[in-house]
BATORTI-911727 format. One line per field, with one value per residue (C-alpha): residue number from 1; y, x, z. Coordinates in nm, 3 decimals. Each point is the difference from the previous one (the first is absolute). Example, Ala and Ser with C-alpha at 12.3 -4.5 7.8 and 13.67 -1.06 7.14 Angstrom:
<atoms>
k 1; 2
north -0.450; 0.344
east 1.230; 0.137
up 0.780; -0.066
</atoms>
This chain:
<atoms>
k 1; 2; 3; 4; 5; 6; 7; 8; 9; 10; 11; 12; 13; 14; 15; 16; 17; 18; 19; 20; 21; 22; 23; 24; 25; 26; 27; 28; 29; 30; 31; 32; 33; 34; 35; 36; 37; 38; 39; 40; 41; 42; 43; 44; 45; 46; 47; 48; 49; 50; 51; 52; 53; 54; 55; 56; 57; 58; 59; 60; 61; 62; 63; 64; 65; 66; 67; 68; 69; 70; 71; 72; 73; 74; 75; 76; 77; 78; 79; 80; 81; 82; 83; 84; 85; 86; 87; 88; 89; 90; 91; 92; 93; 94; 95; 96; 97; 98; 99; 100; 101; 102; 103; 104; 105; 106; 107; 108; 109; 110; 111; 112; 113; 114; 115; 116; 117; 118; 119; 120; 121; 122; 123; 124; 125; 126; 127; 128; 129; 130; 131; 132; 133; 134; 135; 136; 137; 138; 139; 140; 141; 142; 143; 144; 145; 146; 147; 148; 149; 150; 151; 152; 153; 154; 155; 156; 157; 158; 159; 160; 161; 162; 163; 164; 165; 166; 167; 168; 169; 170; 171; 172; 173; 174; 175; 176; 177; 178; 179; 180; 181; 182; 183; 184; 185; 186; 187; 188; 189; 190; 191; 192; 193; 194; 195; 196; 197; 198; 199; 200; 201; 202; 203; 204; 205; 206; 207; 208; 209; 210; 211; 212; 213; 214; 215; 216; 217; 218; 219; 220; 221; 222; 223; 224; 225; 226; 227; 228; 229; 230; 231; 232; 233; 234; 235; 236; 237; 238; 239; 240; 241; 242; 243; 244; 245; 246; 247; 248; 249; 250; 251; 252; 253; 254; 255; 256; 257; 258; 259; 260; 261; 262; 263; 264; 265; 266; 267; 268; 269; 270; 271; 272; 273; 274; 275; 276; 277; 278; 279; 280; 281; 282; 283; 284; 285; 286; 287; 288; 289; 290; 291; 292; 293; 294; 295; 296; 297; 298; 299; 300; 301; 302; 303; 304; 305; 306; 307; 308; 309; 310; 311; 312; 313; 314; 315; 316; 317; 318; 319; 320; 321; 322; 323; 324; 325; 326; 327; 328; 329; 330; 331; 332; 333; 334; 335; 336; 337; 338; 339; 340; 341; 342; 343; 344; 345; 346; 347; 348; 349; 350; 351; 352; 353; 354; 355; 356; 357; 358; 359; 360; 361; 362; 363; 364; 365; 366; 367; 368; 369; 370; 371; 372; 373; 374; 375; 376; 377; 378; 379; 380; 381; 382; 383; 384; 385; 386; 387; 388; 389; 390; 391; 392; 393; 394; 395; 396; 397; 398; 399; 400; 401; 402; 403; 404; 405; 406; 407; 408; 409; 410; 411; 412; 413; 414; 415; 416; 417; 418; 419
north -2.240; 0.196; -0.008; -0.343; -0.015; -0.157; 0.117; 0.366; 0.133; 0.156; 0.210; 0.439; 0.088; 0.291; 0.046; 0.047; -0.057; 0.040; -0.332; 0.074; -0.312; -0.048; 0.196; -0.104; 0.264; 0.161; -0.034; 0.347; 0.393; 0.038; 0.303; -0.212; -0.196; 0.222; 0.087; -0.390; -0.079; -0.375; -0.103; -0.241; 0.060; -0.325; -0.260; 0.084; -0.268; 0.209; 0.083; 0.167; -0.192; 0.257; -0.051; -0.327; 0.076; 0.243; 0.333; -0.222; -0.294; -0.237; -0.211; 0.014; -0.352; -0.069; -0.259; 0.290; 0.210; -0.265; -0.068; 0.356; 0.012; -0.242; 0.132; 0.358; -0.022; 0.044; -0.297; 0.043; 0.333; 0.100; -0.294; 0.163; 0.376; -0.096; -0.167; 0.369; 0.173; -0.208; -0.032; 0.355; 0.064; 0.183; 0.068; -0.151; -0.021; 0.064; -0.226; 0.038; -0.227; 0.034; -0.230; 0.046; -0.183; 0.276; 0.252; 0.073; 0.331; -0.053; 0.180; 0.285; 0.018; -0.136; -0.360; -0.242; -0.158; -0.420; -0.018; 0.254; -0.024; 0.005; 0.344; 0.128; -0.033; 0.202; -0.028; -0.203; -0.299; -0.259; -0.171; 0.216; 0.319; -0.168; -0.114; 0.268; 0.349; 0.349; 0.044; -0.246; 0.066; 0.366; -0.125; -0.265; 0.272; 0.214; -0.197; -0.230; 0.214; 0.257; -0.067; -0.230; 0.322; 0.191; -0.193; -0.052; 0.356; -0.023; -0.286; 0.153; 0.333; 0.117; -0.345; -0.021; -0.361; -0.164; -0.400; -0.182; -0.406; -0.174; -0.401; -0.094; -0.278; -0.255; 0.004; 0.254; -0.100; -0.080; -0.315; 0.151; 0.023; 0.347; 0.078; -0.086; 0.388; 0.286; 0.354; 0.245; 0.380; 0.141; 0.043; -0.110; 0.335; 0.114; -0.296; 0.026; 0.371; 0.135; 0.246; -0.051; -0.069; 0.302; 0.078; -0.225; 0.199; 0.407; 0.093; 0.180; -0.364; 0.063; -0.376; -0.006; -0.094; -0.299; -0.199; -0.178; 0.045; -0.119; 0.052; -0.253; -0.057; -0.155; -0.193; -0.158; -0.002; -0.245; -0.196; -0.041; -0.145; -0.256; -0.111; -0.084; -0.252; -0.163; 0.208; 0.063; 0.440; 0.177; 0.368; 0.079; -0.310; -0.138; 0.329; 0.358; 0.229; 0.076; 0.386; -0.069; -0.204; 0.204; -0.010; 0.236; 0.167; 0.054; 0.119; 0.227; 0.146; 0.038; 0.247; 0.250; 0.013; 0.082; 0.244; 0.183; 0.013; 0.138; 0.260; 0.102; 0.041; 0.229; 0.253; -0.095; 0.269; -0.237; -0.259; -0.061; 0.186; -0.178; -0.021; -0.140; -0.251; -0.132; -0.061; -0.195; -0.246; -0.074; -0.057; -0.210; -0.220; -0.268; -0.271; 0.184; -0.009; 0.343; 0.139; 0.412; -0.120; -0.161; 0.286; 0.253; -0.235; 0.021; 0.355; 0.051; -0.326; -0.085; 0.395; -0.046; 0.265; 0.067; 0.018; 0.343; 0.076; -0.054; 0.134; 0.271; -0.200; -0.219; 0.275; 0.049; -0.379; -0.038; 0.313; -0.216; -0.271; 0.166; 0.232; -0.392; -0.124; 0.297; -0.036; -0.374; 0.104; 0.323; -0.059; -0.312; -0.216; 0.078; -0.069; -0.336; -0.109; 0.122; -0.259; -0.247; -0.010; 0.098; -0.287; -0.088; -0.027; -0.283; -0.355; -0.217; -0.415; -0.269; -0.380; -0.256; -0.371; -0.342; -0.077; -0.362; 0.048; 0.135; -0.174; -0.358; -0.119; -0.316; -0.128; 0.241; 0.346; -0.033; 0.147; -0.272; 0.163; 0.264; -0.100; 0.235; -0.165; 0.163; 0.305; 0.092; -0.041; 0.237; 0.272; -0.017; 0.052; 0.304; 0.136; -0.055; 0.165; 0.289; 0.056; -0.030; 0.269; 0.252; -0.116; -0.019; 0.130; 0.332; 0.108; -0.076; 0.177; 0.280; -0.003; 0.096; 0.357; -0.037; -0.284; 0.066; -0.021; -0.412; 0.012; 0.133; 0.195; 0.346; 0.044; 0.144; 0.392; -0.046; 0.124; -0.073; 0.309; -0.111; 0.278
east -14.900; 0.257; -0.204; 0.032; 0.405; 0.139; 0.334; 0.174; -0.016; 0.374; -0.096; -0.063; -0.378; -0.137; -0.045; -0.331; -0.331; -0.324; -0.156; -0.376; -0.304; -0.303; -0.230; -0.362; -0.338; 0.038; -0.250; 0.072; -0.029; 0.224; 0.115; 0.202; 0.175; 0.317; 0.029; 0.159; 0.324; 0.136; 0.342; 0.311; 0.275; 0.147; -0.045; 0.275; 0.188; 0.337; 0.311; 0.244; 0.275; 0.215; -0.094; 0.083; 0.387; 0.218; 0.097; 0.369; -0.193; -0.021; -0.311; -0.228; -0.102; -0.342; -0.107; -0.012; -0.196; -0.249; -0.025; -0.032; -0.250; -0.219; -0.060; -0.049; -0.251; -0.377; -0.096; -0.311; -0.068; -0.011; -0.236; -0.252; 0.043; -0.069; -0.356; -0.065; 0.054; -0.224; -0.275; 0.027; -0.041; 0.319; 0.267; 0.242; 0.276; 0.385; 0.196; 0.407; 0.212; 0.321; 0.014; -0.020; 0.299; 0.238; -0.241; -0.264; -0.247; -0.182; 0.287; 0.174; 0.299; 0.339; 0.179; -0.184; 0.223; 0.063; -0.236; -0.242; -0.372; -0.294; -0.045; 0.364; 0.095; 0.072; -0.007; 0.306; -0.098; 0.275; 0.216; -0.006; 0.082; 0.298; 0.141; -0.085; 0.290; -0.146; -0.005; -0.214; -0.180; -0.064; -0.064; -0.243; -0.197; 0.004; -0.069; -0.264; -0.169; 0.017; -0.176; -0.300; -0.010; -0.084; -0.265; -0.160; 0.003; -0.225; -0.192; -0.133; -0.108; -0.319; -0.070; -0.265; 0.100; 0.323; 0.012; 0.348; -0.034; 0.282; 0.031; 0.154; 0.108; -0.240; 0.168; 0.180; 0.317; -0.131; -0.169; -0.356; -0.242; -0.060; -0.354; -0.115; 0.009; 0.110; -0.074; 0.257; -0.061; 0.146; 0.419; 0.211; 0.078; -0.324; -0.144; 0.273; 0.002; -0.295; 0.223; 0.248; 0.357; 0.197; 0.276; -0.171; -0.237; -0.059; -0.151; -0.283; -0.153; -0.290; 0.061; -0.406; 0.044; 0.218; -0.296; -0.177; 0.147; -0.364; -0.339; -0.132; -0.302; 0.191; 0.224; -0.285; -0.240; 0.314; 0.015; -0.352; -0.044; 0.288; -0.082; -0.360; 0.149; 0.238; 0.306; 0.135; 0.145; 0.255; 0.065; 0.356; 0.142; 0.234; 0.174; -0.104; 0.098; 0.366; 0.090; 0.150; -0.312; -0.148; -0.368; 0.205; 0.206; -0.277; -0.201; 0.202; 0.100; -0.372; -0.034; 0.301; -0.111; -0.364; 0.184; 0.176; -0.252; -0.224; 0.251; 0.040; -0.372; -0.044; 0.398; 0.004; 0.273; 0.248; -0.017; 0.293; 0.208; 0.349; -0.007; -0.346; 0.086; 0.283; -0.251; -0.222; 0.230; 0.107; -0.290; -0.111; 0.366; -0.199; 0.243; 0.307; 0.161; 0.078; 0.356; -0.119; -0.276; 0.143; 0.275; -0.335; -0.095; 0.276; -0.002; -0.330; -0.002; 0.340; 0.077; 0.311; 0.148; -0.060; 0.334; 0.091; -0.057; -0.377; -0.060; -0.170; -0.284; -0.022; -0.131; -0.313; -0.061; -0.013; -0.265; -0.166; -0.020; -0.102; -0.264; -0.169; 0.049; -0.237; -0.214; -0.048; -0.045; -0.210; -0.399; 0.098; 0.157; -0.320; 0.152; 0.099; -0.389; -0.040; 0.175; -0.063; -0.421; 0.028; -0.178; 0.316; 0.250; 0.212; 0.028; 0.250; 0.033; 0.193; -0.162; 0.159; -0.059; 0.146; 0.250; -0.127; -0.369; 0.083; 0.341; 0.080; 0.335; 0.229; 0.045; 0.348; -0.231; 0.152; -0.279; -0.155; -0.263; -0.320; -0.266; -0.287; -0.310; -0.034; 0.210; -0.229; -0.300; 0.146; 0.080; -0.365; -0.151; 0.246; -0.052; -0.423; 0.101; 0.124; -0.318; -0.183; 0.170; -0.035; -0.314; -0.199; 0.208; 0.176; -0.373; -0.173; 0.218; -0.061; -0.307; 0.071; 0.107; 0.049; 0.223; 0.343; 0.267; 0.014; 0.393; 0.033; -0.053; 0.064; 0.355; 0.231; 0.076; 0.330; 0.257; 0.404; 0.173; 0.328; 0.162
up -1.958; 0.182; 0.330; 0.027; -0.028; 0.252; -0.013; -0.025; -0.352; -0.172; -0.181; -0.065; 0.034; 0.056; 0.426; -0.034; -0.237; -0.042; -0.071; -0.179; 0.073; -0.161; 0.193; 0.116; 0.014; 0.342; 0.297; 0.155; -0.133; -0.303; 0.123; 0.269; -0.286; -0.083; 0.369; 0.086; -0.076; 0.121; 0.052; 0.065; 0.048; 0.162; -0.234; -0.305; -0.179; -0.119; 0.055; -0.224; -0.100; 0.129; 0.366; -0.048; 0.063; 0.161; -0.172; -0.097; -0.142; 0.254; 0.028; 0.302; 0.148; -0.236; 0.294; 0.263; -0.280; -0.062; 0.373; 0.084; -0.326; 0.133; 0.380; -0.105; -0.320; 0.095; -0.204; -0.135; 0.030; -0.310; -0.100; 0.259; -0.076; -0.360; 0.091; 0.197; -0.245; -0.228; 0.214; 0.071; -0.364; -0.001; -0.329; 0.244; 0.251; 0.037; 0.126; 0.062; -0.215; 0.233; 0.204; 0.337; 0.171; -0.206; 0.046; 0.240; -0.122; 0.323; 0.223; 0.033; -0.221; 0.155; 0.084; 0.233; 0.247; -0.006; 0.355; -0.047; 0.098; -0.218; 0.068; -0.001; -0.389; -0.200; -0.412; -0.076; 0.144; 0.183; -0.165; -0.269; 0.265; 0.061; -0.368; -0.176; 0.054; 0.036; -0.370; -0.093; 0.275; -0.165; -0.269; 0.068; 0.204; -0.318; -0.272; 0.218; 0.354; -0.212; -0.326; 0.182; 0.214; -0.298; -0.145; 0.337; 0.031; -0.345; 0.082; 0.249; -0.067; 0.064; 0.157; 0.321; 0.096; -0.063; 0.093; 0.064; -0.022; 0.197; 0.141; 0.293; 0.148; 0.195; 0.288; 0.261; 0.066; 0.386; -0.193; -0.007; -0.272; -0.148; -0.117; -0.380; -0.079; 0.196; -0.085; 0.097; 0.070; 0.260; 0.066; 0.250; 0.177; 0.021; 0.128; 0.289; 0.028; -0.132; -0.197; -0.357; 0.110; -0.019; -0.251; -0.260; -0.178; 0.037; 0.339; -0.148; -0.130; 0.261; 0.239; 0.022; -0.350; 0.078; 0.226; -0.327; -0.349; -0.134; 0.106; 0.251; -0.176; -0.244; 0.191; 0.196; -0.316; -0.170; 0.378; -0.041; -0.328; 0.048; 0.337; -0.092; -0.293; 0.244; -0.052; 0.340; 0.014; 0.192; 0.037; -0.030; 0.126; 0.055; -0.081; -0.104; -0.272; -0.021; -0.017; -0.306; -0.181; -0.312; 0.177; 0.232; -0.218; -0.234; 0.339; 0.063; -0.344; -0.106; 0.329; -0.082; -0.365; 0.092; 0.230; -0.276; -0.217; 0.301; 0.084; -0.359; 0.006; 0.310; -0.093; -0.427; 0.009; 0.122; -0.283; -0.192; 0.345; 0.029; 0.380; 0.049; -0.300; 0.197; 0.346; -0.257; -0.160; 0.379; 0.110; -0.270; 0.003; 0.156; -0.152; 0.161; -0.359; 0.009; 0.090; 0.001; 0.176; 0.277; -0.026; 0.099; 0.262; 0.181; 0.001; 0.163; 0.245; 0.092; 0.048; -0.235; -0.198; -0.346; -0.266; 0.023; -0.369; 0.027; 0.339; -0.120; -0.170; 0.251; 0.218; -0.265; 0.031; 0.378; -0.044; -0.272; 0.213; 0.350; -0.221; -0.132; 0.415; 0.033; -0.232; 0.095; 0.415; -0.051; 0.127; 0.232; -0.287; -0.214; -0.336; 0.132; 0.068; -0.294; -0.170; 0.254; -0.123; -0.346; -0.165; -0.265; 0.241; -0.122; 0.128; 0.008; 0.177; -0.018; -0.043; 0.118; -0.097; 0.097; -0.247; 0.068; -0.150; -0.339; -0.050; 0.087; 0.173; 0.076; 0.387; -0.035; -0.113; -0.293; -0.289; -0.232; -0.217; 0.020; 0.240; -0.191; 0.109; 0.329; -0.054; -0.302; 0.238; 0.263; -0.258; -0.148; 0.350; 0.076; -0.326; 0.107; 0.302; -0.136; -0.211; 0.258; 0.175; -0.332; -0.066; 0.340; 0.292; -0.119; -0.092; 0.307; 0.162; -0.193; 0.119; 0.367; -0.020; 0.386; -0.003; 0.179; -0.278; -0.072; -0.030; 0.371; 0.324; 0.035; -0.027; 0.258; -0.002; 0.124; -0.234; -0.034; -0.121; -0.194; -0.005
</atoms>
């Protein structure tokens, strides 16, 4: 089996692939089914043998690869996701094939430095950030960030829940010993700030929005059910959410399109209109892949002027866009509560699990083979848990019409006007 490789894979895959399991009877409303989707996207075997040299031949170092290999894949992740989705009685999951020490899917696009933090990478992980030149780079980006982007994007549609699997190491690098699972929801700038860092995404992403990217319910409902068979839980620790992480991206993304298709809904006359088009695919460039995009951006946030051949319909769009700041501020932010309690407001986490429980290592940390006993275990009780939460939790809380809205408290009326 592929998953149990220990060593990097040379060869051309597709990035990413949607790996189907035999599914068992579900314990939860079948109407809930289609709604999950489960991922990885750290736990890829390949790498092209084109990135295994420089753009005049030259081969890269393999034992830096393999090194590099080792430390970054989320051994065993795919091993557990796979259970979920089985005991979930799902078709499947997708998992990335790329793997992640050339590219990382879980950051914003762009090289990572040799001493960056955990929470300061970007896509092209180190070494490769520094072999690689900038056309290889491109095209990596392109032929890789891109395409998993697009079948993400397809995954996911129409999906209530979406569940990323990840492993981590069993220590912090201070020498203590992280938790047997940690469930991650939250990111770091909002946990420091209370708001989303600015310049990142578009500043009409509401920040209220930021404070859980899944009901709590669920979170705890998962805590619960582990914790009571021994399985010791964190919440996002011993880090939080990068900015760049698809459960934000995909946060984040799934707000501006329910935005345009509630604008559309209230002013239908400006479908199809070339300046409000323009707003939209900014503010749904939540991967930063987009050169007009970022072009627009920079136009309405950084003040700078347009190119004096298109000034003219770059007046409509900064109308398009103040008209949709508008129509998200008018009645004290109302369309944003809106969307805040609607019932099928998407959810996204990441799950964290030692890499130690489901994969076993030498004294050096060097991987030896799968571990599945207990990481199978674990899966089945977060795949109960989730059940549970369909099946028992979602409707009782249907049942109190007076319940304050379970995601959160009333959110701020203060507004930021970006223009």
């Amino acid at each position: 089996m592929i998953d149990s490789s220990l060593h990097f894979i040379a060869e051309n895959q597709p990035p990413i692939r949607f790996e189907t399991v035999k599914s068992k009877p579900i314990k939860y409303p079948e109407i809930y089914r289609n709604m999950i989707s489960v991922d990885v996207i750290h736990d890829g075997c390949y790498i092209p043998p084109k990135y295994l040299s420089d753009s005049e031949g030259n081969p890269f170092d393999q034992e830096i690869i393999q090194r590099s290999f080792q430390i970054e894949r989320d051994w065993g992740a795919n091993m557990v996701a796979r259970r979920i989705a089985e005991s979930l009685g799902l078709d499947g999951f997708t998992t990335v094939n790329t793997a992640r020490c050339l590219l990382d899917f879980g950051r914003f696009p762009g090289s990572t430095r040799g001493n960056a933090t955990h929470l300061g990478r970007f896509a092209i992980n180190y070494p490769y950030s520094s072999l690689l030149d900038f056309y290889q780079k491109r095209t990596l980006l392109s032929e890789h960030y891109d395409q998993i982007s697009k079948m993400m994007d397809k995954t996911l549609e129409g999906k209530l829940l979406k569940i990323a699997i990840h492993t981590y190491d069993q220590y912090n690098e201070s020498g203590t010993e992280r938790p047997h699972v940690s469930l991650v929801t939250r990111t770091l700038e909002y946990q420091m700030e209370s708001r989303m860092p600015l310049g990142v995404f578009d500043p009409l992403y509401p920040d209220i929005l930021a404070e859980f990217t899944v009901d709590r319910v669920l979170r705890d409902r998962i805590s619960l059910t582990l914790e009571k068979n021994n399985i010791p839980v964190a919440h996002n620790y011993p880090y939080l959410l990068p900015e760049g992480s698809t459960e934000v991206r995909h946060q984040v993304w799934r707000f501006f399109n329910w935005l345009h298709h509630r604008f559309e809904r209230d002013y239908p006359e400006i479908k199809g209109d070339p300046a409000y088009d323009r707003v939209w695919e900014m503010l749904k460039d939540t991967n930063l892949r987009s050169a007009r995009a970022g072009e627009l951006r920079s136009v309405l946030h950084m003040y700078r002027e347009p190119p004096r051949e298109t000034a003219g319909l770059y007046e409509y769009i900064i109308d398009a866009y103040r008209n949709i700041f508008l129509f998200v501020s008018k009645d004290n932010r109302k369309i944003i509560e809106e969307y805040r309690r609607s019932p099928m407001r998407c959810m996204s986490m990441g799950i964290e699990i030692r890499k130690d429980l489901v994969w076993n290592f030498d004294e050096s940390g060097r991987p030896i083979s799968p571990n599945p006993e207990f990481g199978l275990f674990i899966a089945e009780k977060i795949a109960d848990a989730v059940g549970t939460y369909f099946s028992e939790d979602r409707s009782e809380m249907g049942r109190k019409p007076n319940k304050q809205d379970h995601w959160f408290l009333p959110a701020s009326s203060t507004t930021f006007s970006p223009i």
